[in-house]
N, C-alpha and C positions, 0 to 999 in steps of 0.2 A: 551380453547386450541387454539381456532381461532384465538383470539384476542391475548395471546398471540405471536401467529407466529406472528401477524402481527406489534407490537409492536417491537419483536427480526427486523426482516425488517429494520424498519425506525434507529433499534441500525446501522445494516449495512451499511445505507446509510451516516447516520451520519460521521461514522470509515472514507467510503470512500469520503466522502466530502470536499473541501476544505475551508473553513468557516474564515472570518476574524468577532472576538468578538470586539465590544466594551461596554464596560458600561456608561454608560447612567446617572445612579445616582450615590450618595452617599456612599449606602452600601456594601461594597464589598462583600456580597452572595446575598441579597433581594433587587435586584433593575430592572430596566428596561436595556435591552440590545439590542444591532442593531446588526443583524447576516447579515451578506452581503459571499452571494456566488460568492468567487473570477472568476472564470472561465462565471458567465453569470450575472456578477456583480448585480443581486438582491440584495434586503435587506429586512428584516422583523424585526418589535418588538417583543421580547420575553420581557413577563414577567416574573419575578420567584418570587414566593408568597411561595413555600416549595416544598419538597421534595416527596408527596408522586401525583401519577399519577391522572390527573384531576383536582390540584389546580394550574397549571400554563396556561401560555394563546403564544399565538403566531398568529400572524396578517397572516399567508399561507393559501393557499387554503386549503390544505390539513387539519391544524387542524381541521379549521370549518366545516368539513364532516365526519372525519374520526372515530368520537364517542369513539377513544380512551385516549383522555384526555391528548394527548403527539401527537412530531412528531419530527422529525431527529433536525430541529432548537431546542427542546427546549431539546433533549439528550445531544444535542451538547456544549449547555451552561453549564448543570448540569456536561457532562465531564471535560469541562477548570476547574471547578470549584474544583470538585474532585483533580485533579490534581494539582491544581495549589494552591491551600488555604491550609493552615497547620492549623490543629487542627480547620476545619470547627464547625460550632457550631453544641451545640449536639442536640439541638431541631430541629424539624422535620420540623416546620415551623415559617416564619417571625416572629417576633417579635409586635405585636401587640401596638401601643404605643397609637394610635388614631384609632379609630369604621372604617370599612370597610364594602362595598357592593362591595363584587364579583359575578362573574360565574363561577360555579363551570362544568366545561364540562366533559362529559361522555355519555353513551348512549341516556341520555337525557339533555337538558340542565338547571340548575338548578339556581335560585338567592338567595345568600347567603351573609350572615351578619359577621364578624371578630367582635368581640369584645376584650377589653384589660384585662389584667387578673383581675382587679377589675373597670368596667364599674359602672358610675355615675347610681342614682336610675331608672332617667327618662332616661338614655339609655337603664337600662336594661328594663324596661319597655315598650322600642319600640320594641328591639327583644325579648322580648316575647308574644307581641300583633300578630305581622308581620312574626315571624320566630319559627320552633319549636326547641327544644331541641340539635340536630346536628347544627343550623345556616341556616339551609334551608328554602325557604320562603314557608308560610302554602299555602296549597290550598285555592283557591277562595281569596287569600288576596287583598284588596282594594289600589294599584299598587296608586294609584292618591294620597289618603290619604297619603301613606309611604312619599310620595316624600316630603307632604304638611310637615308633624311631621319631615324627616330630614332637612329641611328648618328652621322652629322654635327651633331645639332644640339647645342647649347652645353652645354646644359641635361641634366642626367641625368635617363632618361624611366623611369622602375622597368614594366618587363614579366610581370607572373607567369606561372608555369610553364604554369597551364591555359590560360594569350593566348597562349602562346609556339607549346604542344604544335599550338592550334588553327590560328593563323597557320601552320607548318610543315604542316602537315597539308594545308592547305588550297593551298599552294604545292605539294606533290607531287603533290598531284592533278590541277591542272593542267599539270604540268611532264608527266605521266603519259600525260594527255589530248591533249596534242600528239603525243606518242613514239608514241601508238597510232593516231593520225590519219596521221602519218609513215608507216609501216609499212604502215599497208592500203592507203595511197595506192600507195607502190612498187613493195605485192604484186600490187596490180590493173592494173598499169602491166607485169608481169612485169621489176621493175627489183628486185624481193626476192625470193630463193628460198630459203626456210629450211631449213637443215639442220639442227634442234634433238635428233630424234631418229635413231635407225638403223635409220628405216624411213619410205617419203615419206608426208606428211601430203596428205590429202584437203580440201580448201578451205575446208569449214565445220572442218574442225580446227584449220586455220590460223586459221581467226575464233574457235575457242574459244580456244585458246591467244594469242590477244590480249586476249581479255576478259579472262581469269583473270590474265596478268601484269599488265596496266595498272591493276589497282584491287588497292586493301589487301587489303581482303575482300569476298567478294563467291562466290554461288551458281553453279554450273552442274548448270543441271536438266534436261538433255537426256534423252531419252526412252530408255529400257533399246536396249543394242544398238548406240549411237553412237559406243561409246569414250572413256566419260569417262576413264578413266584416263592413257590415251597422252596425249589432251589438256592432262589436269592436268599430265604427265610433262614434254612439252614447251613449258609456260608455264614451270616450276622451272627449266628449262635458259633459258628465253631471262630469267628471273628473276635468274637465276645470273651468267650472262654482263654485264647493263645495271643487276645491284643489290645486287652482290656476295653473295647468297645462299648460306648457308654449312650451315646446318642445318636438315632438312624433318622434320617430323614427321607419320605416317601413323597415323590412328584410323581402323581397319576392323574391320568382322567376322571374329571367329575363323579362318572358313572361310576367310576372303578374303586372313588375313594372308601367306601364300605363293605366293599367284597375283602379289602384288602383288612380291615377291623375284624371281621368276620373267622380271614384265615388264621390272620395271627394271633388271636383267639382261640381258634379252634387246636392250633399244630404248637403253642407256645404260652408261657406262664408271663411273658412281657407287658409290662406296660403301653397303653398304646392310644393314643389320641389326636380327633381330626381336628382340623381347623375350619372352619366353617362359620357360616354366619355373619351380623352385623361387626365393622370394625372393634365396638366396644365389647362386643363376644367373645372376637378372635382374639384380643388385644388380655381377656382373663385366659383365656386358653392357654397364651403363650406362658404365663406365670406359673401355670400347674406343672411339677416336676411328669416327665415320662419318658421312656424309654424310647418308644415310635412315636413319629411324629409324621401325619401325613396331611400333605396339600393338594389341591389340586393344581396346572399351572396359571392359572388366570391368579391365583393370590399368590403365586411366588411373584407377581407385579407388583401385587401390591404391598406386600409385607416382606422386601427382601430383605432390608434393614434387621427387622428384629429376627427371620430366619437364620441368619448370618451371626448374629447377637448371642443366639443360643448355640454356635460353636458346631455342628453337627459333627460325630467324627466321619459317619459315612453319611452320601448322599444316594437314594436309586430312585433312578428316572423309568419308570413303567409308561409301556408304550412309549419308547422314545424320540418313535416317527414327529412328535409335534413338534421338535425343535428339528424337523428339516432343511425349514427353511431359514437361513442363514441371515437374513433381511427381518426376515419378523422379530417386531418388538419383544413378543413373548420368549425366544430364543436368546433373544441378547440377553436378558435378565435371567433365564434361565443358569446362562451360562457365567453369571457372575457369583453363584453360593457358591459356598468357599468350603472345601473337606478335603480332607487328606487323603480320605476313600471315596471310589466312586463306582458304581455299578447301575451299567447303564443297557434295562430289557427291552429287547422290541422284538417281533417276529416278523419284521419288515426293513431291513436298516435299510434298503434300497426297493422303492416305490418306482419313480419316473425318471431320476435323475441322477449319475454318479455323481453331483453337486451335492443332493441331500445327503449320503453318507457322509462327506468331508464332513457339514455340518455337522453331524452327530458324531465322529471321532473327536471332531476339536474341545468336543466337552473333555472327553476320557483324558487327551494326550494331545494338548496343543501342536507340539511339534512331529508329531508321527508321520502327516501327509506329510509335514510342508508347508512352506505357505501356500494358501491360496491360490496367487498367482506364477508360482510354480505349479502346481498340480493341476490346474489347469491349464498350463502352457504343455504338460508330459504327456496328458490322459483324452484331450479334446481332440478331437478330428472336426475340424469347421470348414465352410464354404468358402465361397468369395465374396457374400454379403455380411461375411462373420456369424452365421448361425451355424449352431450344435449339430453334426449329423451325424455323430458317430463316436466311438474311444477306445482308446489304444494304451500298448501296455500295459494291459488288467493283471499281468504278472506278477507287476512292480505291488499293487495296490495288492493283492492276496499276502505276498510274500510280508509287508510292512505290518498286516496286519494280525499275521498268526498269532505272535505273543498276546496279545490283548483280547483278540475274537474267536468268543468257541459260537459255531454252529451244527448243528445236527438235525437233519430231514424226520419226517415224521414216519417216510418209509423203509428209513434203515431201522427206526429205532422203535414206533408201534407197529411191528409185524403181527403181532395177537387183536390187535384191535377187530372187535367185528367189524365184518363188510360195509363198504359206501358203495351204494348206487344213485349216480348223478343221470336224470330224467329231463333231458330237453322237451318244454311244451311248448308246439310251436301252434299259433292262432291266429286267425285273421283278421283284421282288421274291419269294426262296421262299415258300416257306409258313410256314415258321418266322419268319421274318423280316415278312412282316405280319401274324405273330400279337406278335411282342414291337412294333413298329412301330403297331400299334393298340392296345396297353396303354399306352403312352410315349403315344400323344396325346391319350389318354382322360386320363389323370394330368394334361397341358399343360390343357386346357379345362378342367377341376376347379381348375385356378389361375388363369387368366386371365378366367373367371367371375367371381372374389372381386372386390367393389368397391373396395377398397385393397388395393396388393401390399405389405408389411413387405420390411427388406430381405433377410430370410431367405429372403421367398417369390424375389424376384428371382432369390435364387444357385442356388434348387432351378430354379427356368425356365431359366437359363441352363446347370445340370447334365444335365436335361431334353432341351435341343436337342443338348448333347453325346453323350448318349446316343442319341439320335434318327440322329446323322451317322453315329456307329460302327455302330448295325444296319445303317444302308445299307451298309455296308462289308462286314461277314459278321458274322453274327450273333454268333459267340462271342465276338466284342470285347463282347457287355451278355451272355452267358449263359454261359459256362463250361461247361453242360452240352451244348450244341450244339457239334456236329462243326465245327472249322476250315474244313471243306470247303465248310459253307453259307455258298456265297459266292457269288451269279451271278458279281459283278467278277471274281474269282478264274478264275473257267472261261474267261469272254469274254478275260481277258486273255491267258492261256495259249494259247488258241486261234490268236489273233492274232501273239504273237509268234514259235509255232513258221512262219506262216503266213510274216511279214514276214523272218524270218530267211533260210528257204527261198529268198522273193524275192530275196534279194539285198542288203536293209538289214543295215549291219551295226553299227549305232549307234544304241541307244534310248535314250530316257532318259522315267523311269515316276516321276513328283509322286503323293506323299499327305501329309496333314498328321500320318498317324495312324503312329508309328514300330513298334507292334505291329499293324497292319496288313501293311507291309512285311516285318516278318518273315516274318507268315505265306506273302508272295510269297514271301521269299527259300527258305522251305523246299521250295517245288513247283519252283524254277527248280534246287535242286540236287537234286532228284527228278530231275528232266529233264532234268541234267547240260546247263544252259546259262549260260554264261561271264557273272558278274557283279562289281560291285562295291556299295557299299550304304556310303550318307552321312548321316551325322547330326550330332546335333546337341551329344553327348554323345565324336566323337571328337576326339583333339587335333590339332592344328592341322600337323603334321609330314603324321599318316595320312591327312590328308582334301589332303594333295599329294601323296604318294604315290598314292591314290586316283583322282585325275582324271587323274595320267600313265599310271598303268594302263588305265584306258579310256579314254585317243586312242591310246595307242602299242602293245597285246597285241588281236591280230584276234581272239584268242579271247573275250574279254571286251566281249561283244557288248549287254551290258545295265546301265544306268548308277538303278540303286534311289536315291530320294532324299525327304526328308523335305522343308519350307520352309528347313531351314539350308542347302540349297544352290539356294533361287531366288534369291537374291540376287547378284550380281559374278563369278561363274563364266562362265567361256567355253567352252562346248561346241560350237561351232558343227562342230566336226566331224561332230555327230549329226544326225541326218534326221528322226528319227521323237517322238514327245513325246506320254506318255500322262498324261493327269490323270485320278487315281481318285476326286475325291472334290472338291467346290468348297467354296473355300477365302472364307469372310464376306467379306474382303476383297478387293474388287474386285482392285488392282493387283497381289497374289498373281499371280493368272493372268495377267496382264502383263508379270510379272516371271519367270514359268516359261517361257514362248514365249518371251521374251528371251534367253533361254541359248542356244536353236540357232540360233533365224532373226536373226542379227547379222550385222554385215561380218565376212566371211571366210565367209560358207557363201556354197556352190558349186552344193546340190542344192535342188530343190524340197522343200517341210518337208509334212510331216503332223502333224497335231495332231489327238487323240482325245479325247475329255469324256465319262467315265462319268457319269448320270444315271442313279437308281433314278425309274421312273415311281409317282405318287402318291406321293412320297415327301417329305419335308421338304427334300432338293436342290433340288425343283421350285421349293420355297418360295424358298432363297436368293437364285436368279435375279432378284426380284424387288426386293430391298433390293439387290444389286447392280448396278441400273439405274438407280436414288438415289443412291448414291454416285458412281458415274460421274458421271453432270448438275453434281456439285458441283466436281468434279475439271475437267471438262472448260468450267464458266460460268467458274473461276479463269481458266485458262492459255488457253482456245482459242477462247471466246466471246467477246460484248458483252454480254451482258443483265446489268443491273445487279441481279438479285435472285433468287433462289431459294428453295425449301420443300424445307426436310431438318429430321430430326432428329440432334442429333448425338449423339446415345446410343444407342451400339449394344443394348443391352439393352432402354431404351427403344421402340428402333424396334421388335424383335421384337416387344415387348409389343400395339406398336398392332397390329401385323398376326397376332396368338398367334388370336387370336378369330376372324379370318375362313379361318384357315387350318385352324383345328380343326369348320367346317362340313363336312356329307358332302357330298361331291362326287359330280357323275356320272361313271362314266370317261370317259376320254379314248383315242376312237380313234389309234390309232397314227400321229402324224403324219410317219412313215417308210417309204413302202415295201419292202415284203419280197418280194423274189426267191430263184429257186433254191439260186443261189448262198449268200446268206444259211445256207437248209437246209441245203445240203451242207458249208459250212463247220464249222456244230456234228453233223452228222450224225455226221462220220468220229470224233472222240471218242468221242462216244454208241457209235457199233458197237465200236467199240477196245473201251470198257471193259464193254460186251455181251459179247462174245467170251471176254473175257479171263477174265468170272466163269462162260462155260458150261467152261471148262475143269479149274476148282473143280468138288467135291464136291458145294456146293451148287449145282450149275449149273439145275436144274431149277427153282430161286427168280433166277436171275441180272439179270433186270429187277428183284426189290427189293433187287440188291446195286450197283446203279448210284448212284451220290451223287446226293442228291434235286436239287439246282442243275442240275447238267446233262439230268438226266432232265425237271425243267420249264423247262430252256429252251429241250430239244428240241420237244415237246410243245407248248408256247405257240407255237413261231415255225411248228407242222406246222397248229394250229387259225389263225393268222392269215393267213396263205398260202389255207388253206382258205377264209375269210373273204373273202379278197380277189378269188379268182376267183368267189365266190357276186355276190358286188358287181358286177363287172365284167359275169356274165352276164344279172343281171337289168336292167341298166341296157341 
C-alpha cells in the first residue's frame, strides 16, 4: 500500500513536470533517453529495457534510493511513449537479440542476465552456472569468474554501466574483506606493526583504522575522546599506500578547521591546505596542488562546484552531526561531493532524533536504511495527531548497520584514564532573579493552559524557556535594568577559580551556551587580572588557533571561556578542571564538553562542576535529558527493541510545560554544608565588607555589598544553622 502511494507520487510529479525527451538510440520504444528538466535544466539517462516496474534504470538520485524500481523520469518516458507510438509492441519487454547483464532494482538490488529466446549452448550454460531460473544471479556466485567466462565466450554479452559499476563494486569489496582479515590476522599474531602515523597507535586504533580503510564508506562513531581523527589520519595513510589515494578532502567545523592543520602536521609528512578567506583567496587556494584539503561546511555552499572539480578520491565529514538535519540547506549540498571514499566521524550519530541518523547514513550508503518513507513507516511509533512518540524495531537499524558503523564507549576502552568527578553546584536564586523567574512561569502556564497551542504560541514558549535559562544565568541577561553583578553563578564561580588557581590548577576551561553571559565573566576575570582567553562562535578560524595555543603554551593564561563552538573536536586535555554554567537541552552537549579534557593524553585526575539554579527551570532540563539519553543509549549500547520518546523537542516541553509550572514544595538541600563551604564565601563577603567601611558611606556598607553575594552569604549561614538544629534534635 506504501509503496504504492508512493509510486502514484512520482505519477504526480511526472504529470506536473516539464520534461524535454530525447532518444538516444535506435529503437523507438527500447532505447536509452535524456530527460532534461526545462525549468532547472537538469538531465538524466533513462533506460527503458520494459514495461513492467524495476526493469528500467534512471541515473537520479532518487531512483538509486528509492527501492521502488521507477521514478517521475522514468514515468515520464514510458508516458511519451504511450502516447505518442501506435500500436506499441505487445511484449512486455525489449527484445532480446544479444545476452544481457542488468540490474534489476527493487527493494533490494539484484544482478541479472537477458538472454535471447534461443541462447547458444555455452551461453546457456553460463546462465545457468551464474544465474537461477528468473535471470537472477545465485547467491554466493564467483562475481570474478562471471566476468572471466563473459570475456571468452564467443558471443558478445552487452554489460551496462550500472551491472558493470555494481559487479566492481561488489568485487572490491571483497577483495577489501580479505585485505582486512589479512591484516588483523598478522597484527594479532605480532607479525604486522604499523607504522602509518608519527606516533604509535593504541590497538583499538589499529582496529579503527582497518574499518575505515577496508570499506568505501562507512561511519566511525566512537565515543568523544578516543581519537577519531588520528584514526581517520591513519586509515588515509594505509589507504594511500594499498589504493593509491591521492586527494582527501576534510568537512569540519570552523573551530576545528586548524586543529586538524595542526594534526596532520604533527602525525604526517602530507600536504595540507585550508580553504578560507575571500572568494578571490579561496578561488588561488583551489589552484595550489595538495594532498589534504580542508573546508569548513558553510563553504562546501559555496564552493561545491570547484570542490567536486578537484575530483577528491576520499571525502571525511568531522563532526558529522551538522548534516542531521535532512531539510537543511547545508546538508543537501553537503551531501552532493562526489568520492568514491567516504569517512564519515561524529561522537554523536544520534542527538534527539532516530531521523538525524538516517540523515547522516544517507551520505555513507544511500540505500542501507531505505527510503526515507520506508524507515519511517518500520521505526516510528506515532499518535493519533500523527506525532513521534516513540521507535520500534531498533534491531532491524543495528543489524543494517554493523558492516559500516564501528563504535566503541570510552568506558570499555579508556579504563587507565584518570579519575572524573562530576560536582553538582546547586544555588539559589537572588531575589531579583525569582522575582523575573516567577513572572516568566506565570506567562509559561497562561500558555500551556490554552487547549490548542497556534504556532505562534509554540515560538513565544519556546522564547519563554529562553528567557527562563538566561535569568538563571544573571538576571540582566531578561532585564537591563538589574545590575550585571546579579549573578549567584558569577560570585560562586569567581570564588572558586581564585580558590583553584591558589591550589595549584592551572588550566580551566568554563562552558555556557550564553556568549553574553560570558562576557560578562570575561569582565570580572579582568577585574581580577586573571589570564584568559575567550571562544566563540563569531571568530575566524586563524584566531580560535591561535587561541588554544595560547592556553596550552602562556602559564599565565590560566582560564580557557568558551561558548558550545568549542565543545566540539578540541583537544584540551591539558586542562584539569571544567566548569559548566548552564545545561545545555541537549544531552550530548555535556558529553561533548567533558570530552575536551578527560581524553587520551590527560595525565591528572578531572574535575567537572554543574551550575544548577535550585527551583529553577535547570532543574526541569535534567529531566528531558534522561529521555534523550534512553534513546541514545537503546540505539548503540542496549537490546531492547523499543522505546517512548518524543521527538520534538518543543513538543516535549510542551507535555512537561504543565507540570512544571505546579507549585512545588521546596526542596531541602540535598548537599551538605560544612564550614568550609562558609568560609569559602565568607572571605569575599568581609573583602567587600571592609572595602565599603572604608568609603564615606561606610556606615550603610552592608547595603553596599552586591545583593548575590550578601544572599549567598546569608542562605548558606541560615542552612548550616539549619543543619545543626536537625542534627540536635535528632
Amino acid at each position: 500500500m506504501l509503496r504504492e502511494e508512493q509510486l502514484d507520487l512520482r505519477r504526480q510529479r511526472a504529470a506536473q513536470s516539464l520534461f524535454r525527451i530525447e532518444n538516444l538510440g535506435r529503437n523507438k520504444v527500447f532505447s536509452d533517453y535524456r530527460v532534461i528538466n526545462n525549468p532547472k535544466n537538469t538531465a538524466y539517462r533513462v533506460s527503458i529495457r520494459g514495461f513492467n516496474t524495476g526493469e528500467n534504470f534512471c541515473e537520479c538520485p532518487d531512483f538509486k534510493i528509492n527501492t521502488l524500481g521507477s521514478c517521475k523520469h522514468i514515468i515520464a518516458v514510458l508516458d511519451v511513449l504511450q502516447k505518442n507510438a501506435q500500436g506499441l509492441p505487445k511484449r512486455k519487454h525489449a527484445q532480446v537479440t544479444r545476452p544481457e547483464i542488468i540490474v534489476r532494482y527493487d527493494t533490494k538490488l539484484r544482478l541479472a542476465i537477458l538472454l535471447p529466446h534461443r541462447p547458444s549452448p555455452a551461453l546457456l550454460a553460463l546462465g545457468q552456472t551464474y544465474f537461477d531460473s528468473n535471470g537472477d544471479i545465485k547467491p554466493n556466485a564467483d562475481l570474478a569468474e562471471l566476468m572471466r567466462q563473459v570475456e571468452k565466450n564467443p558471443e558478445e554479452i552487452t554489460v551496462y554501466s550500472d551491472a558493470l559499476d555494481f559487479i566492481n563494486d561488489e568485487l572490491e569489496s571483497h577483495k577489501m574483506g580479505l585485505r582486512e582479515n589479512e591484516l588483523r590476522t598478522l597484527y594479532a599474531n605480532d607479525q604486522w606493526h604499523p607504522k602509518l602515523l608519527q606516533t604509535e597507535l593504541l590497538p583499538y586504533q589499529v582496529e579503527g583504522a582497518l574499518f575505515l580503510a577496508h570499506r568505501s564508506r562507512c561511519i566511525l562513531a566512537d565515543d568523544m575522546g578516543l581519537g577519531k581523527t588520528i584514526q581517520a589520519m591513519a586509515a588515509v595513510e594505509l589507504m594511500a599506500r594499498e589504493r593509491n589515494l591521492e586527494r582527501v578532502l576534510v568537512v569540519t567545523p570552523a573551530s576545528l578547521k586548524f586543529q586538524w592543520v595542526e594534526e596532520i602536521r604533527k602525525f604526517t609528512s602530507r600536504q595540507v591546505q585550508v580553504i578560507d578567506g575571500s572568494e578571490k583567496e579561496r578561488e588561488n587556494a583551489y589552484s595550489t596542488p595538495t594532498f589534504y584539503r580542508i573546508v569548513n561546511y558553510d563553504i562546501v555552499k559555496n564552493d561545491l562546484l570547484k570542490l567536486n572539480a578537484w575530483e577528491p578520491d576520499l571525502v571525511i565529514l568531522d563532526e558529522a552531526q551538522r548534516i542531521k538535519n535532512w531539510e537543511a540547506e547545508t546538508t543537501r549540498e553537503v551531501k552532493k561531493l562526489k568520492s568514491k571514499f567516504a569517512f564519515v566521524l561524529t561522537g554523536t550519530p544520534l542527538e534527539n532524533r532516530l531521523e538525524e541518523l538516517y540523515s547522516i547514513v544517507e551520505f555513507v550508503d544511500a540505500r542501507r536504511l531505505g527510503p526515507a518513507f520506508q524507515f519511517l513507516e518500520d521505526h516510528r511509533i506515532i499518535d493519533t495527531a500523527g506525532k513521534t512518540i516513540g521507535y520500534r524495531n531498533l534491531d532491524q537499524v543495528r543489524e543494517k548497520l554493523k558492516p559500516i558503523l564501528l563504535r566503541r564507549s570510552r568506558d570499555k576502552i579508556l579504563q587507565d584514564l584518570p579519575e572524573k568527578v562530576d560536582t553538582p553546584i546547586h544555588l539559589e536564586l537572588s531575589t531579583t532573579q525569582q522575582k523575573l523567574h516567577a513572572e516568566a512561569m506565570e506567562q509559561l502556564a497562561k500558555l500551556v493552559a490554552r487547549k490548542n497551542l497556534t504556532q505562534i504560541d509554540r515560538t513565544r514558549l519556546l522564547k519563554i524557556l529562553a528567557r527562563l535559562r538566561l535569568i538563571c544565568n544573571c538576571a540582566s541577561l531578561a532585564d537591563d535594568k538589574t545590575s550585571p553583578m546579579d549573578s549567584p553563578k558569577t560570585t560562586e564561580l569567581m570564588i572558586r577559580l581564585k580558590d583553584l588557581i591558589v591550589s595549584g590548577t592551572k588550566k580551566i576551561v568554563v562552558f555556557c551556551e550564553s556568549k553574553e553571559f560570558l562576557i560578562s565573566i570575561e569582565s570580572m576575570l579582568k577585574k581580577n587580572s586573571l589570564g584568559y582567553v575567550f571562544l566563540h562562535g563569531q571568530l575566524p578560524g586563524v584566531s580560535r588557533a591561535n587561541i588554544i595555543k595560547q592556553f596550552r603554551d602562556d602559564p599565565n593564561t590560566m582560564i580557557f571561556l568558551s561558548t558550545d563552538a568549542g565543545s566540539t573536536g578540541l583537544n584540551l586535555q591539558f586542562a584539569d578542571t571544567l566548569f559548566n554554567l548552564d545545561i545545555p537541552w541537549n544531552p550530548a552537549v555535556l558529553k561533548q564538553r567533558m570530552a575536551r579534557i578527560h581524553r587520551m593524553g590527560q595525565k591528572k585526575p578531572v574535575q567537572s562542576f554543574q551550575f544548577i539554579m535550585q527551583a529553577s527551570i535547570e532543574e526541569k532540563v535534567l529531566v528531558s535529558l534522561q529521555k534523550k539519553n534512553q534513546l541514545f543509549e537503546n540505539l548503540f549500547g542496549k537490546t531492547e527493541d523499543e522505546i517512548e520518546l518524543s521527538s520534538n523537542l518543543g513538543q516535549e516541553f510542551l507535555n512537561q510545560a504543565k507540570i512544571w509550572t505546579q507549585p512545588q514544595e521546596p526542596q531541602a538541600n540535598p548537599h551538605p554544608l560544612n564550614s568550609a563551604d562558609l568560609i569559602a564565601t565568607a572571605i569575599p563577603f568581609f573583602e567587600a565588607l571592609i572595602n565599603c567601611l572604608k568609603t564615606p558611606e561606610g556606615n550603610r556598607a552592608l547595603d553596599s555589598v552586591p545583593e548575590p553575594l550578601k544572599t549567598h552569604f546569608f542562605s548558606l549561614c541560615k542552612q548550616i544553622s539549619d543543619q545543626k538544629k536537625d542534627t540536635s534534635s535528632n
